[in-house]
KEVEXTOR-430320 format. One record per residue: residue number from 1; residue in three letters; x, y, z of N, C-alpha, C in turn. Coordinates in pm, whole numbers, plus 32768, in hexadecimal, padded with zeros to 4 digits. Example, Ala and Ser with C-alpha at 12.3 -4.5 7.8 and 13.67 -1.06 7.14 Angstrom:
residues 2
<mido seq="1" type="ala" n_px="8527" n_py="7DC7" n_pz="830C" ca_px="84CE" ca_py="7E3E" ca_pz="830C" c_px="8528" c_py="7EB6" c_pz="830C"/>
<mido seq="2" type="ser" n_px="8505" n_py="7F1F" n_pz="82C4" ca_px="8557" ca_py="7F96" ca_pz="82CA" c_px="850A" c_py="8003" c_pz="8313"/>
END
This chain:
residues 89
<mido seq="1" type="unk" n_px="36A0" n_py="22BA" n_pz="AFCD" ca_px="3714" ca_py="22F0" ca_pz="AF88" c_px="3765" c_py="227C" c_pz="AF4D"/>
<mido seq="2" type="unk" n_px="3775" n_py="229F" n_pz="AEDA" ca_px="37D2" ca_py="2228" ca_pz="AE8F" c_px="384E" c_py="2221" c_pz="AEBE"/>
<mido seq="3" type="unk" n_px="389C" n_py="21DB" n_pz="AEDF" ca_px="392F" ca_py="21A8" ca_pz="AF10" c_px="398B" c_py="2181" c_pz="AE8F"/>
<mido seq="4" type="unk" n_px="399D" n_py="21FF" n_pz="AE3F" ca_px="39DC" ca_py="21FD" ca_pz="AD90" c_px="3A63" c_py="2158" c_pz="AD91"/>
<mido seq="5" type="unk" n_px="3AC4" n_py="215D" n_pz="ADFF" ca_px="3AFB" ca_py="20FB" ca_pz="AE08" c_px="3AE1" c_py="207B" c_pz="AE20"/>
<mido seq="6" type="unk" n_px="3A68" n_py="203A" n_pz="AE55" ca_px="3A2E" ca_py="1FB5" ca_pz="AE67" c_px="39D9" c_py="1F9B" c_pz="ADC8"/>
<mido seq="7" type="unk" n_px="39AF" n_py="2023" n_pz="AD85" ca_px="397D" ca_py="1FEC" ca_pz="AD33" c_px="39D2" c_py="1FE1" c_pz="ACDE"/>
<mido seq="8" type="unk" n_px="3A30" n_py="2020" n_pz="ACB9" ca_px="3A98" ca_py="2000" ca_pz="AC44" c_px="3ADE" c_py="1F4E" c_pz="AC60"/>
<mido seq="9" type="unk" n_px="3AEB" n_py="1F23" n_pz="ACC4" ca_px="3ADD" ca_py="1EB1" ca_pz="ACE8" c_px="3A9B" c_py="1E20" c_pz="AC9D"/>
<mido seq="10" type="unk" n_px="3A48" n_py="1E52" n_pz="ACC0" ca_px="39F7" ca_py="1DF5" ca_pz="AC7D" c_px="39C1" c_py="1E4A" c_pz="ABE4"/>
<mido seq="11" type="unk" n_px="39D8" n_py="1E81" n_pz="AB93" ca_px="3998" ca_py="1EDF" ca_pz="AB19" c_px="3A13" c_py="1F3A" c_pz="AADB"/>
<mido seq="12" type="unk" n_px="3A38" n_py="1F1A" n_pz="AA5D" ca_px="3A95" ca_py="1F50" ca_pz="AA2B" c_px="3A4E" c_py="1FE7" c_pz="AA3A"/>
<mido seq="13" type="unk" n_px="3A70" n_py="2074" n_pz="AA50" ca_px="3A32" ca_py="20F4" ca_pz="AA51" c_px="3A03" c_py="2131" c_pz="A9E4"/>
<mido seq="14" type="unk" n_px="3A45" n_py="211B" n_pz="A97B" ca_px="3A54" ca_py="218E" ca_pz="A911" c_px="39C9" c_py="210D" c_pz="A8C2"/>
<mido seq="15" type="unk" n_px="39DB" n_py="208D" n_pz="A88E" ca_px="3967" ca_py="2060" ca_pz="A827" c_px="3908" c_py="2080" c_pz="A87A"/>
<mido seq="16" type="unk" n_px="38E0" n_py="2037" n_pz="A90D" ca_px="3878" ca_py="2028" ca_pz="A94D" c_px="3843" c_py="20F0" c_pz="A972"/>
<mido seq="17" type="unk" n_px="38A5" n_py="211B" n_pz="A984" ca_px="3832" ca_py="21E4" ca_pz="A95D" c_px="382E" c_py="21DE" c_pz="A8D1"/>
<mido seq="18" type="unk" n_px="3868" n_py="21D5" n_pz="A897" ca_px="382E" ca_py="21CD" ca_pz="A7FD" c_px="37B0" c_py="2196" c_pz="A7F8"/>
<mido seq="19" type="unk" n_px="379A" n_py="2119" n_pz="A810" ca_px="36FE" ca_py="20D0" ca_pz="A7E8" c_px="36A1" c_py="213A" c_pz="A859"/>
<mido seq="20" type="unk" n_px="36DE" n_py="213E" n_pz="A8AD" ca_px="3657" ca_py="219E" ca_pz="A947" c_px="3661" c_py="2236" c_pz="A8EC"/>
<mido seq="21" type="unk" n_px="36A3" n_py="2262" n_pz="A8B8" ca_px="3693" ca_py="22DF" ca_pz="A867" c_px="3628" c_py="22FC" c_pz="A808"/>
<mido seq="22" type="unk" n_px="363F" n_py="2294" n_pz="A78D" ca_px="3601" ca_py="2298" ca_pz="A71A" c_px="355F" c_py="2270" c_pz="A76C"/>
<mido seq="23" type="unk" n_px="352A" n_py="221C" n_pz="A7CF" ca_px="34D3" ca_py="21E4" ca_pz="A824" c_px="3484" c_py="2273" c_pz="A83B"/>
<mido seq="24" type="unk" n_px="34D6" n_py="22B5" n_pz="A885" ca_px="34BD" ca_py="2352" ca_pz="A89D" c_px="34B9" c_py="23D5" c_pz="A84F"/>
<mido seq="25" type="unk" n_px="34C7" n_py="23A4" n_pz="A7B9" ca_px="34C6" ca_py="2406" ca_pz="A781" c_px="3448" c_py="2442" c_pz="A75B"/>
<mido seq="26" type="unk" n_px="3436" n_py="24DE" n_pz="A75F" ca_px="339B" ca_py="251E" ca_pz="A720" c_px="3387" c_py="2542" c_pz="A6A1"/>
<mido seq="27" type="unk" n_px="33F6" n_py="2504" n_pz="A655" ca_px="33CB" ca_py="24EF" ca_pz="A5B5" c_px="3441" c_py="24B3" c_pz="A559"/>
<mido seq="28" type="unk" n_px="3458" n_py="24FE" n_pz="A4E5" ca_px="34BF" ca_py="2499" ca_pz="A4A3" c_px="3551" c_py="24BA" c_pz="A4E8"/>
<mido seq="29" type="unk" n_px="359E" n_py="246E" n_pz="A4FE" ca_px="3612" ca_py="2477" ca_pz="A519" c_px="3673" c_py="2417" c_pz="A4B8"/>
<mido seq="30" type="unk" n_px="36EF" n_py="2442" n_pz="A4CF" ca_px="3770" ca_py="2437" ca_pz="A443" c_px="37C5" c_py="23F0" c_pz="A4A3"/>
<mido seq="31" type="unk" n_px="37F7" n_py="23B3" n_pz="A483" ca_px="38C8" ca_py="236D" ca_pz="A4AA" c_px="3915" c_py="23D1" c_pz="A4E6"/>
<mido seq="32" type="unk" n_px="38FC" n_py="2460" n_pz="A49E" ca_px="3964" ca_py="24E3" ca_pz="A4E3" c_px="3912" c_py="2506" c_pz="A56F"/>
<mido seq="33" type="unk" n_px="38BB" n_py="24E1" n_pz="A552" ca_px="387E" ca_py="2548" ca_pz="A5CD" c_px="386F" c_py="24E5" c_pz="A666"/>
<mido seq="34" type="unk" n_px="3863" n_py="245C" n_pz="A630" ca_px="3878" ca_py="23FE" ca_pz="A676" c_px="3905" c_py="2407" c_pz="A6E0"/>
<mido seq="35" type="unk" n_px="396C" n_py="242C" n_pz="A684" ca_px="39D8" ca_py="2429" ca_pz="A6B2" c_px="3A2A" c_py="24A5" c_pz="A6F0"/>
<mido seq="36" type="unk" n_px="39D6" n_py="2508" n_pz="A6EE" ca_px="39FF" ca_py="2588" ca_pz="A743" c_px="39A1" c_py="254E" c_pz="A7A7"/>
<mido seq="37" type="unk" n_px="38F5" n_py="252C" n_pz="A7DA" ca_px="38D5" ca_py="24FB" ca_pz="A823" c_px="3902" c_py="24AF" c_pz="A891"/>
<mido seq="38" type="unk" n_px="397A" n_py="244D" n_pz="A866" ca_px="39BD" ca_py="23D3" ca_pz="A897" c_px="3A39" c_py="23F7" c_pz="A8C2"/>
<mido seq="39" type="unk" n_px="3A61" n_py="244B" n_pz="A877" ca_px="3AFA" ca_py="2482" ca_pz="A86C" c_px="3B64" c_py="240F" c_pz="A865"/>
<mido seq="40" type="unk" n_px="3B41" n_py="2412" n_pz="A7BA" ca_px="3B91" ca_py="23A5" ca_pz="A7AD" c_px="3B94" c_py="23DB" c_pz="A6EA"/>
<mido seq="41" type="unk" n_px="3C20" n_py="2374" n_pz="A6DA" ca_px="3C20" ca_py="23C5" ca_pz="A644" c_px="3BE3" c_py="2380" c_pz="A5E9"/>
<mido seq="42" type="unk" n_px="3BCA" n_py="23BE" n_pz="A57A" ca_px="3B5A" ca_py="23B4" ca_pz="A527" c_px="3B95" c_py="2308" c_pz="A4EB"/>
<mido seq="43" type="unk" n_px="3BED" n_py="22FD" n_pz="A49C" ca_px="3C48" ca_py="2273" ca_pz="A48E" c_px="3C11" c_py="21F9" c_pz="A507"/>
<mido seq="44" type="unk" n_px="3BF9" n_py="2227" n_pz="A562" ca_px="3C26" ca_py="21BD" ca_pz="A5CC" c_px="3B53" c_py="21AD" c_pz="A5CB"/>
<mido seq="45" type="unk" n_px="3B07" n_py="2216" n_pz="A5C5" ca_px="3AA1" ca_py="21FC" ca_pz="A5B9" c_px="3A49" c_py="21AD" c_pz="A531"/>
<mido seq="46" type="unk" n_px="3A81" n_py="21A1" n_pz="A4E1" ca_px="3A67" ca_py="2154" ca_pz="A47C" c_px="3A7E" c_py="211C" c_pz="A46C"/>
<mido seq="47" type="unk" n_px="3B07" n_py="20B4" n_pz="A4A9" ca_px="3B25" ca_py="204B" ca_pz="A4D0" c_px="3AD4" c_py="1FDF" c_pz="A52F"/>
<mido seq="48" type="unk" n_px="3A88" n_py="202E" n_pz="A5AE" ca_px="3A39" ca_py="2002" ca_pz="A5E4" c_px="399B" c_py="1FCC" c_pz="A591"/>
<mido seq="49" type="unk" n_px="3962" n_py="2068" n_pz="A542" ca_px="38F7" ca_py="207C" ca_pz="A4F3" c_px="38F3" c_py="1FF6" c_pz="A48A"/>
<mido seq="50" type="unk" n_px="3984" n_py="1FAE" n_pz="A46F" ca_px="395D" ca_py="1F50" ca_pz="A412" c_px="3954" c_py="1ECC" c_pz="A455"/>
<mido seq="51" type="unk" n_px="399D" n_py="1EA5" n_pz="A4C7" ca_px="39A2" ca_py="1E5E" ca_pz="A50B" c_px="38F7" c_py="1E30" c_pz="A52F"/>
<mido seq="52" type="unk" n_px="38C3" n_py="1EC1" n_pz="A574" ca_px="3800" ca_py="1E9F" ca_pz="A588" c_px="37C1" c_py="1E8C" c_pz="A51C"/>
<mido seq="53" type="unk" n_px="37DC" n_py="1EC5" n_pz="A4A3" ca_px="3784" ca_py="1EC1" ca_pz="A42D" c_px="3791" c_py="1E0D" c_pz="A408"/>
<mido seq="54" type="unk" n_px="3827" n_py="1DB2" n_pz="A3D7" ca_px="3827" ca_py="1D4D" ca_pz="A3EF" c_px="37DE" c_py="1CEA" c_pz="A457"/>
<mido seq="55" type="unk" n_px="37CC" n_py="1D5F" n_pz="A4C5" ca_px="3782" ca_py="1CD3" ca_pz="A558" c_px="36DD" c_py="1D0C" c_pz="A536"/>
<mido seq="56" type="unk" n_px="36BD" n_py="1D76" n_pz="A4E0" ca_px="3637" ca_py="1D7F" ca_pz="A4B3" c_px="361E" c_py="1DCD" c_pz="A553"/>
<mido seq="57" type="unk" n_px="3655" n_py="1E38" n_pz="A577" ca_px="362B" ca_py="1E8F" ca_pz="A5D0" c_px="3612" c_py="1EF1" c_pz="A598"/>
<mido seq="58" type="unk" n_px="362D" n_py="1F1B" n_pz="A52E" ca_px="3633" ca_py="1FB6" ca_pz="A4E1" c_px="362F" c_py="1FA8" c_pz="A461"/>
<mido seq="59" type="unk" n_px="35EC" n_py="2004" n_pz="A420" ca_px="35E9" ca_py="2009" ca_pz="A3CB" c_px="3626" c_py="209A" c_pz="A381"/>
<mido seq="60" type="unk" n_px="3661" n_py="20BD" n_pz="A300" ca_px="3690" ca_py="2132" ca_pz="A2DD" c_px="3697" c_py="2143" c_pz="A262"/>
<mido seq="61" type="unk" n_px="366A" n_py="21D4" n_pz="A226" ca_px="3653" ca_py="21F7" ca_pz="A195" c_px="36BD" c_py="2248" c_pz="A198"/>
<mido seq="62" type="unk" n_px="36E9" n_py="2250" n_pz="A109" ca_px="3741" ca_py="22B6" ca_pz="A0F5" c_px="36F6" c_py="2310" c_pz="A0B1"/>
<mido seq="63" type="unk" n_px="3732" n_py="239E" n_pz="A0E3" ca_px="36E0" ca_py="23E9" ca_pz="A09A" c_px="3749" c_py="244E" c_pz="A057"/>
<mido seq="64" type="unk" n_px="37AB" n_py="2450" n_pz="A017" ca_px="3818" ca_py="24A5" ca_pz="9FDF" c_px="3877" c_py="2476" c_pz="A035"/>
<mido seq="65" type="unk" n_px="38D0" n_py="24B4" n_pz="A079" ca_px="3923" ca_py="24BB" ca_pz="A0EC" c_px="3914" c_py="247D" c_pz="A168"/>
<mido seq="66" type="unk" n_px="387C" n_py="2497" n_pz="A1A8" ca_px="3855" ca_py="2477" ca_pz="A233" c_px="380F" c_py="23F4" c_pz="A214"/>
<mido seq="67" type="unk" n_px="37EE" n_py="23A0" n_pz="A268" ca_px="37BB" ca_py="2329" ca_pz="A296" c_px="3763" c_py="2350" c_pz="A309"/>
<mido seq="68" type="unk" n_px="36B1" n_py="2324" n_pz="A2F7" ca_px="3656" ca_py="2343" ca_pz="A327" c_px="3656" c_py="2293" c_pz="A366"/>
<mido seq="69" type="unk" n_px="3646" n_py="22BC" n_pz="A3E1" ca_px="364E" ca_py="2252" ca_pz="A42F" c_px="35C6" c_py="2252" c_pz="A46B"/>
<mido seq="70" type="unk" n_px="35AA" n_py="21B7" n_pz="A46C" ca_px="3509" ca_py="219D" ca_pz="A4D0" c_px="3535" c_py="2129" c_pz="A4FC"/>
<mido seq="71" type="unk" n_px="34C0" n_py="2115" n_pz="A5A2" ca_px="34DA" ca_py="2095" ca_pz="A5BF" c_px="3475" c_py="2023" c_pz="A582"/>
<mido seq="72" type="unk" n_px="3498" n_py="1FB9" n_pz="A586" ca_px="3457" ca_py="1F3D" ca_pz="A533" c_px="33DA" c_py="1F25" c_pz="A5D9"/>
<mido seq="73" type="unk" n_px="33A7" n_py="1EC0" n_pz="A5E7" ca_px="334D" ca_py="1E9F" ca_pz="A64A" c_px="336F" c_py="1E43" c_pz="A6C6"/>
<mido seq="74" type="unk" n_px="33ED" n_py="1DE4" n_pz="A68C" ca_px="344B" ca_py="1DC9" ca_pz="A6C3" c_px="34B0" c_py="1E0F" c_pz="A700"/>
<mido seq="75" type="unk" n_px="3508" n_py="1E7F" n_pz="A6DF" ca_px="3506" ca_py="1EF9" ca_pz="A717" c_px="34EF" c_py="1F3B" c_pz="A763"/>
<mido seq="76" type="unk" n_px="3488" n_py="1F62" n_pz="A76F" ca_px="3415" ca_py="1FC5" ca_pz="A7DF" c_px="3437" c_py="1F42" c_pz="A849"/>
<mido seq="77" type="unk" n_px="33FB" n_py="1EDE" n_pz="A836" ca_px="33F3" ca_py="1E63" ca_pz="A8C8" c_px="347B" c_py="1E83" c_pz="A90D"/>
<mido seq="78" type="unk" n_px="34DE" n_py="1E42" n_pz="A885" ca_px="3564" ca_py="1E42" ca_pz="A8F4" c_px="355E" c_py="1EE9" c_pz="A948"/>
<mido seq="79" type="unk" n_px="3576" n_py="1F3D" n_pz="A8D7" ca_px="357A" ca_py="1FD5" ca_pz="A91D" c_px="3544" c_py="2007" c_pz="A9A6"/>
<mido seq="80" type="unk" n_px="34BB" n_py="1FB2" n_pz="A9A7" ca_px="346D" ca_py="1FB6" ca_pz="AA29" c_px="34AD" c_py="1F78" c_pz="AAA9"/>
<mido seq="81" type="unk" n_px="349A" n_py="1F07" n_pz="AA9B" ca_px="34E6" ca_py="1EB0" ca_pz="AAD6" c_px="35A4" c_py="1EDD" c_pz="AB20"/>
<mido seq="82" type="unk" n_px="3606" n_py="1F1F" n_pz="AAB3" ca_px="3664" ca_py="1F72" ca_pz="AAD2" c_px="3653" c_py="1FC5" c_pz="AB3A"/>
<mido seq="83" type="unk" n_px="35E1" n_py="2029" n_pz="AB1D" ca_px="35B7" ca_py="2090" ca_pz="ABA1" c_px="356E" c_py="205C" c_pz="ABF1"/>
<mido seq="84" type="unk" n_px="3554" n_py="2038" n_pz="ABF3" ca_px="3534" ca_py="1FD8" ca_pz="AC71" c_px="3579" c_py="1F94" c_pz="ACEB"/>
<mido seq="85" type="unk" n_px="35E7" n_py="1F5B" n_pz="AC9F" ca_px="364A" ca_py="1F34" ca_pz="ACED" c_px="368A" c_py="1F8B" c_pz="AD24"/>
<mido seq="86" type="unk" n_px="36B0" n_py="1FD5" n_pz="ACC0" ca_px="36F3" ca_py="2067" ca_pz="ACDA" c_px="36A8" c_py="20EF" c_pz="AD58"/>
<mido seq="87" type="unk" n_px="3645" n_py="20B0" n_pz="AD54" ca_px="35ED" ca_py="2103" ca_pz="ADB8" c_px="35E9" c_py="20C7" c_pz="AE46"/>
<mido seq="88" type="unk" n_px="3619" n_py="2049" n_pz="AE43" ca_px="3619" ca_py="1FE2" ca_pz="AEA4" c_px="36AF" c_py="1FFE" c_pz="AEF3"/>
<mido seq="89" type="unk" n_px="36EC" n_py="201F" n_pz="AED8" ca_px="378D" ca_py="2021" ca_pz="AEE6" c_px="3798" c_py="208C" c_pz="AF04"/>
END
């Protein structure tokens, strides 16, 4: 069982489920949907989304309105690595 308070500790909550989200996702997923996922607001998630796209964790198309988000390969590692720890705790 995860111990939600030791890991926020060491792992900001809201980017680090963001990257373990998109990691887990079963097909295309968007910025909005990310952020009802996370529960966190859509603003504050695209703030993050550019932050990873800059560190080359993510990548994102626009497609009208929504932003189709994938992870890069670098990405997936950290993402892994996240639950992991997170599974450890």
């Amino acid at each position: 069982m995860v111990d939600e308070k030791i890991f926020d500790v060491f792992f900001r909550e809201k980017p680090s489920m963001l990257l373990v989200n998109l990691k887990n996702a079963k097909g295309p997923i968007y910025a909005s949907s990310v952020a009802k996922l996370i529960d966190c607001t859509y603003s504050h998630v695209i703030k993050i989304l550019l932050d990873m796209n800059k560190a080359g964790l993510i990548n994102f198309e626009k497609k009208g309105r929504l932003k189709l988000l994938t992870l890069t390969k670098k990405g997936s590692d950290v993402a892994e690595h996240i639950e992991a720890v997170r599974n450890l705790l």
